[in-house]
PLY file of the C-alpha trace (Angstrom):
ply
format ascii 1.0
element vertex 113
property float x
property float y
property float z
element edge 112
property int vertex1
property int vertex2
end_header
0.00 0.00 0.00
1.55 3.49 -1.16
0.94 6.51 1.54
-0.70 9.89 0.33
2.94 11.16 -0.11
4.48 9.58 -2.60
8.72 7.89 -1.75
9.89 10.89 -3.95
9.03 13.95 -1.90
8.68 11.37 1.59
12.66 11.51 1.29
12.51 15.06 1.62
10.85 14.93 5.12
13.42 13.22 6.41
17.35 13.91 7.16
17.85 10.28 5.90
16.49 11.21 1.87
18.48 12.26 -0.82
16.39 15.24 -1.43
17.90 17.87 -3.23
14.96 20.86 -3.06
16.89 21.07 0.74
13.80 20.31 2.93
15.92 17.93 4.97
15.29 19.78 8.31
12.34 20.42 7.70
10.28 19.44 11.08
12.74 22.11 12.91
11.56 24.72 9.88
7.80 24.60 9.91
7.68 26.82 6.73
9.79 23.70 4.83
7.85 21.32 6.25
4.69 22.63 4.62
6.41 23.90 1.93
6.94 20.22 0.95
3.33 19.86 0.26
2.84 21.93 -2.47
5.35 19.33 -4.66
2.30 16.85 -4.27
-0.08 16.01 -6.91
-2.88 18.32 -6.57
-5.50 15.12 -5.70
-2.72 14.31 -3.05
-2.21 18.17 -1.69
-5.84 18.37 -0.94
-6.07 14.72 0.88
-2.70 15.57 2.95
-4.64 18.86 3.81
-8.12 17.25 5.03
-6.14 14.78 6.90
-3.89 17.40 8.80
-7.22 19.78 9.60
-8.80 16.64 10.44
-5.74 15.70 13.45
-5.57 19.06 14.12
-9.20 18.94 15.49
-9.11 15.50 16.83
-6.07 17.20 18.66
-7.12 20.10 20.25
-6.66 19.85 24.00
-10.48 20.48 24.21
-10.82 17.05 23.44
-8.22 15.04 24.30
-10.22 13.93 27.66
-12.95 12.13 25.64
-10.21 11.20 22.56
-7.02 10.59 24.78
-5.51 10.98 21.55
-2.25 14.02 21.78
-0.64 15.54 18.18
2.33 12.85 19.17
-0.04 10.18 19.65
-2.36 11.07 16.78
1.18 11.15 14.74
2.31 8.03 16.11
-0.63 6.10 15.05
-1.54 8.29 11.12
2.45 8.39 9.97
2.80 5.27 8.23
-0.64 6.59 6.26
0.85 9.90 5.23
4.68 8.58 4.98
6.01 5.60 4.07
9.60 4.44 3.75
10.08 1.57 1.32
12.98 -0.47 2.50
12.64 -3.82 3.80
15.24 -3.40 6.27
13.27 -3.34 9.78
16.46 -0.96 11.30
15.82 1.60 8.57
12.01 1.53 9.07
12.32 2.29 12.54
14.72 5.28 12.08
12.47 6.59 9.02
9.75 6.20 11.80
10.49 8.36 14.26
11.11 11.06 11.80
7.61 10.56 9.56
5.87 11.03 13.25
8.18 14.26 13.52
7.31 15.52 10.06
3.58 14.63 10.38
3.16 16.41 13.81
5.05 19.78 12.43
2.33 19.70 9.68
-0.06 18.94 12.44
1.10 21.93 14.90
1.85 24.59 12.12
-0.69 24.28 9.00
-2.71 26.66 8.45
-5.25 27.90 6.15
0 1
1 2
2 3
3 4
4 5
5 6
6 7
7 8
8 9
9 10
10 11
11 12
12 13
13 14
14 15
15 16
16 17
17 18
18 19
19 20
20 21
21 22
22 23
23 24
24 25
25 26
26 27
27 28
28 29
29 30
30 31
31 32
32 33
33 34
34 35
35 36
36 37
37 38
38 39
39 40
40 41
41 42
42 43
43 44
44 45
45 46
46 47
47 48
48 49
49 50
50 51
51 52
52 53
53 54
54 55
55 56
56 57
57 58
58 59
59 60
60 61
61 62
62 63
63 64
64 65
65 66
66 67
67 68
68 69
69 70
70 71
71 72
72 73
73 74
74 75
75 76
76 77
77 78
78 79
79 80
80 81
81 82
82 83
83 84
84 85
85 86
86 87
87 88
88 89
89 90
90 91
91 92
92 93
93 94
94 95
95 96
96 97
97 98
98 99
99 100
100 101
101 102
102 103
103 104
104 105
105 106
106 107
107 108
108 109
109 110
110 111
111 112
C-alpha cells in the first residue's frame, strides 16, 4: 500500500532522503515542512490537507479527555498513512519512523489555512 505522499518527496521529510529541493530539516523549519506539500499532486495536496485539519481537530486539547488521543499520539498512530519508507530493512524503518511522526506532527502543529 503506497501513503498519500508519494517515496519521492517522503525523502525530503526526512534527514535520511536524498532530497535535493533542501527540505531535509524540515520538522525544525515549519515553513519547509509545509512547503513540501505543495510538490504533491494536486489530488494528493488536498487529501494531505483534510487529513492534517482533520488531526488538528481530533487534537485540540479540548478534546483530548474524551479522545485521549495528543498531536504525538495522533502522529504516532496516522504516519505510516501519510509517509512511508520503502525499505525492507526493519532498522531503517524504525529510524524513518520516528522522523515521519516528527514531520507529520510539524504539519499537524503549524498548517494553516
Amino acid at each position: 500500500m503506497d501513503s498519500w505522499v508519494p517515496w519521492s518527496i517522503c525523502q525530503c521529510c526526512t534527514p535520511f532522503g536524498s532530497c535535493d529541493s533542501g527540505h531535509r530539516d524540515t520538522f525544525d523549519r515549519p515553513y519547509a515542512a509545509i512547503g513540501v506539500l505543495d510538490e504533491l499532486p494536486e489530488v494528493n495536496l488536498l487529501v494531505a490537507k483534510y487529513l492534517v485539519k482533520f488531526l488538528q481537530l481530533i487534537g485540540d486539547p479540548r478534546y483530548q479527555p474524551v479522545t485521549k488521543m495528543n498531536i504525538s499520539n495522533l502522529a504516532m498512530v496516522f504516519a505510516p498513512s501519510f509517509l512511508r519508507c520503502p525499505s525492507d530493512n526493519p532498522l531503517t524503518i524504525l529510524a524513518n519512523s520516528r522522523l515521519e511522526q516528527a514531520y507529520l506532527k510539524t504539519l499537524i502543529n503549524y498548517l494553516e489555512e
